[in-house]
KOLTOR-185478 format. One line per 4 residues: number of its first residue (from 1); for each residue y, z, x of N, C-alpha, C. Coordinates in pm, whole numbers, plus 32768, in hexadecimal, padded with zeros to 4 digits. Layout:
residues N
NUM = Y/Z/X/Y/Z/X/Y/Z/X; ...
//
This chain:
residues 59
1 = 9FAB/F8B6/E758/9FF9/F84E/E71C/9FBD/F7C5/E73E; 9F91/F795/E7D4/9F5A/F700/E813/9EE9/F71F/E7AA; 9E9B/F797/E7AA/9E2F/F796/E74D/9E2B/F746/E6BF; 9E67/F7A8/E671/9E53/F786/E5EB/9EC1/F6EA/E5D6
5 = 9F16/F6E4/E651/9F52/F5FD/E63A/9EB9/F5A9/E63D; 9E56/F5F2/E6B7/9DE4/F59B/E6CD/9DA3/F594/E640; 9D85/F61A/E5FD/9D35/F613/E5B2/9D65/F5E9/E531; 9E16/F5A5/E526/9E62/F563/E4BC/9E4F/F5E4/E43D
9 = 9E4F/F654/E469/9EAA/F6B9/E430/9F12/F6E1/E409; 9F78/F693/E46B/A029/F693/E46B/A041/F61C/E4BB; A0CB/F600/E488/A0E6/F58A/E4CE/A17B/F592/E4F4; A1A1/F523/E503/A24E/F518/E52C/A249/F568/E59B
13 = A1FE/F58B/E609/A23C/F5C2/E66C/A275/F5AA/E6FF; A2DF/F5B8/E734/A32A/F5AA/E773/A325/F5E5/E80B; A30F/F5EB/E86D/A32E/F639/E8E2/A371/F5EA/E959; A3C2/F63E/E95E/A458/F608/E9B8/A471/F668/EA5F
17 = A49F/F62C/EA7F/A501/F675/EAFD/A582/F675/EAB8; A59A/F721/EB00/A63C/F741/EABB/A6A2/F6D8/EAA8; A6AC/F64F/EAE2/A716/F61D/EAD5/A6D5/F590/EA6B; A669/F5BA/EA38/A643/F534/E9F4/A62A/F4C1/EA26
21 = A637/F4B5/EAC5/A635/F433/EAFD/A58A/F41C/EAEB; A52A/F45A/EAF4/A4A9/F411/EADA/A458/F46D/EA65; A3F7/F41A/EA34/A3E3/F435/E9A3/A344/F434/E9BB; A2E6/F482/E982/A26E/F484/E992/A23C/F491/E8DF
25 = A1FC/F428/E883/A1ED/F441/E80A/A123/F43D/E7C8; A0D7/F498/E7D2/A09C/F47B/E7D0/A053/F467/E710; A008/F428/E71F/9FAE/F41B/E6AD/9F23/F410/E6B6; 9EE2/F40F/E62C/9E3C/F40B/E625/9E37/F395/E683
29 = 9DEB/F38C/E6B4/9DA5/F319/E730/9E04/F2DB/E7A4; 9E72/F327/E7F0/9EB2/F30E/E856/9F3C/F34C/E83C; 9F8E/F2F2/E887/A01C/F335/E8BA/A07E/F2BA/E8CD; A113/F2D6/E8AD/A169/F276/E903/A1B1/F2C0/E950
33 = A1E3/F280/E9AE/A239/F2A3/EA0B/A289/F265/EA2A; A31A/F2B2/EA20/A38D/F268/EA30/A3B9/F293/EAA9; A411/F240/EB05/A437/F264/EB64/A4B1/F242/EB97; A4F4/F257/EC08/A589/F21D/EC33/A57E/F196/EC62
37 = A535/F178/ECDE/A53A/F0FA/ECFF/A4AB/F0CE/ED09; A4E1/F02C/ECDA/A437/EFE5/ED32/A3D5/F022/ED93; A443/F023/EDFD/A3FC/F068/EE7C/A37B/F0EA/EE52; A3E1/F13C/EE12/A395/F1C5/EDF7/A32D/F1A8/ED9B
41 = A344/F143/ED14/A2D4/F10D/ECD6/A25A/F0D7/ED39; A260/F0AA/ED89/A20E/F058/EDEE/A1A6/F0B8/EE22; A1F6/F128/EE45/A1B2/F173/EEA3/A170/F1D9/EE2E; A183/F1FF/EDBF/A11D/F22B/ED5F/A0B3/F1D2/ED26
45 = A0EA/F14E/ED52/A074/F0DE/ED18/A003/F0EF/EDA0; A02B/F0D4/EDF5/9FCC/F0D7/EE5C/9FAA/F187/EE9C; 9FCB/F1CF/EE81/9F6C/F27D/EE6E/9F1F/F285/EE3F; 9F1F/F225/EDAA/9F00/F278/ED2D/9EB3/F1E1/ED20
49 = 9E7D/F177/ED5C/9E33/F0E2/ED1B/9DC4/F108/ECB9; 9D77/F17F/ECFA/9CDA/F192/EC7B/9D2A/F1DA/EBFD; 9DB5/F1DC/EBEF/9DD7/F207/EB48/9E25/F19A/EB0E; 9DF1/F12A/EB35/9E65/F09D/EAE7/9DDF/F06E/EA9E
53 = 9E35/F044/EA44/9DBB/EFEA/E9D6/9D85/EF5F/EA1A; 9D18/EF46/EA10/9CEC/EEF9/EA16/9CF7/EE57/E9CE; 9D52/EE41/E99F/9D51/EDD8/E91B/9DDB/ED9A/E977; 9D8D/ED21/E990/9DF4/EC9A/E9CE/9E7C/ECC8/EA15
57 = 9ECE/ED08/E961/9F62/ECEC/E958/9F7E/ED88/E98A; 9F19/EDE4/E9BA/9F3C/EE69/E9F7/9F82/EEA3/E990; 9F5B/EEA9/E91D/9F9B/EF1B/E88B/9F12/EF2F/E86E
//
């Protein structure tokens, strides 16, 4: 499935924890990630720094 989103085969896809509180959506050329709090955003920003875009405004 991560396969054929990369290769923009299928789209709209969704992956959750059972209670929906965080959201993982990926597409052809990256991912968003939704999360509960700042905090927890923070700490996937700084795990994960070599997968943030490069462009000023960080999109």
């Amino acid at each position: 499935m991560l396969r054929d989103t990369a290769d923009d085969k299928v789209a709209g896809i969704l992956i959750t924890d059972t209670r929906m509180q965080r959201i993982h959506h990926p597409y052809d050329g990256g991912a968003d990630v939704f999360l509960t709090t700042s905090d927890e955003r923070d700490q996937m920003r700084d795990r994960h720094v070599d997968w943030l875009s490069s462009h000023p405004s960080g999109l």
